[in-house]
N, C-alpha and C positions, 0 to 999 in steps of 0.2 A: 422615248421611254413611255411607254403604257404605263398609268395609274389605276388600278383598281378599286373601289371604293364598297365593300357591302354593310347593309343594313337588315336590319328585320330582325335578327335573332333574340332570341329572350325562354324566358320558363312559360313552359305551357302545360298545361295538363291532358292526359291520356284520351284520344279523340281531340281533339283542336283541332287548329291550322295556325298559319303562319305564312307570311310572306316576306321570299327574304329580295331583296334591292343587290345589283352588283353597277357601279355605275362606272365607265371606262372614260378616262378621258389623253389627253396627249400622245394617241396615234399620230403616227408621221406614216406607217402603210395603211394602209385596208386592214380591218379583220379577219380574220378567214372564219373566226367561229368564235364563241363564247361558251362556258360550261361551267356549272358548279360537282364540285367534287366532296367528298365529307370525310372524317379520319375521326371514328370513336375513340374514347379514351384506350390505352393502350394495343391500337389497332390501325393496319395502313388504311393511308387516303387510296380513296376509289372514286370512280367516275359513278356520278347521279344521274345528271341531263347536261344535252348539247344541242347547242341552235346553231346554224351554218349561216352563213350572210346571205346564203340562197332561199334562208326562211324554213331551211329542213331542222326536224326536231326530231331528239331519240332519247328517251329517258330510260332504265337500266330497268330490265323486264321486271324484276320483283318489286319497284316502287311505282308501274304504270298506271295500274288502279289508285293511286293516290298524289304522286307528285304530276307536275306539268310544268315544263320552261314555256316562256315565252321572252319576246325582246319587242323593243321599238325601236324609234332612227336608227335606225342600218346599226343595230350594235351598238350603240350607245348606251342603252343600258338594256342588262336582262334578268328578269324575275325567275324564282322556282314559288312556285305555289302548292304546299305542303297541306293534306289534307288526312285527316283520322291519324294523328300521328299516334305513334309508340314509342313506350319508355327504348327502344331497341334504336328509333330514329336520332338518338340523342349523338352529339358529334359537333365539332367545328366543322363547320361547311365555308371552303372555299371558293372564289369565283376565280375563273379563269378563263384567259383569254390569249389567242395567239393570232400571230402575224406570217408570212411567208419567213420571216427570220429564227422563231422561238415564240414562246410559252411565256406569259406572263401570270403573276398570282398576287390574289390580294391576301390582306394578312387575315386574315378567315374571320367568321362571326359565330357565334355559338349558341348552338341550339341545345335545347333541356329540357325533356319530354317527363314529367312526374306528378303526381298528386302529391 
C-alpha cells in the first residue's frame, strides 16, 4: 500500500508562488509515474503535471508558463512549483501516484490564491 503524503499548501496572494511536497512511501512495485491533479471548489479534479520514472515531465498546456513538476529518488518524492498564481489557481491539489496494479491518492492539500 502506497502512502502519499503532501505539503506546501497555504493562502497566498495574487502573483506568489508556492511549493507544494508529495512524499510516497510503502511501495512494494516501482512507480510508473507520479502526478498532482487539483478539483476547485465545486468543480472535477483534473490532471495538472506528471513525472514518469523515466524522468519525462508533462504539465497541462494552460499552466506551462507557470507550473513545473519535478521529483528526486526515483519517485520518492515530487514537487509542483507554482508560479504567478491566480485567484482561478485556487483548488485542493492532489498527489498521485501509481504502480503496474492502480492509482494511488493522497488526501489532497489546499491551495487559496486571494488578497
Amino acid at each position: 500500500q502506497v502512502h502519499l503524503v503532501e505539503s506546501g499548501g497555504g493562502l497566498v496572494q495574487p502573483g506568489g508562488s508556492l511549493r507544494l511536497s508529495c512524499a510516497a512511501s510503502g511501495a512494494i512495485l516501482p512507480l510508473n509515474s507520479m502526478a498532482w491533479y487539483r478539483q476547485p471548489p465545486g468543480k472535477q479534479r483534473k490532471l495538472v503535471a506528471l513525472v514518469t520514472s523515466d524522468g519525462i515531465t508533462n504539465v497541462t498546456f494552460a499552466l506551462k508558463d507557470r507550473f513545473t513538476i519535478s521529483s528526486d529518488n526515483a519517485l520518492k518524492t515530487v514537487y509542483l512549483h507554482m508560479n504567478s498564481l491566480k485567484p482561478e489557481d485556487t483548488a485542493v491539489y492532489y498527489c498521485n501516484a501509481g504502480d503496474t496494479r492502480r492509482d494511488y491518492w493522497g488526501q489532497g492539500t489546499q491551495v487559496t490564491v486571494s488578497s
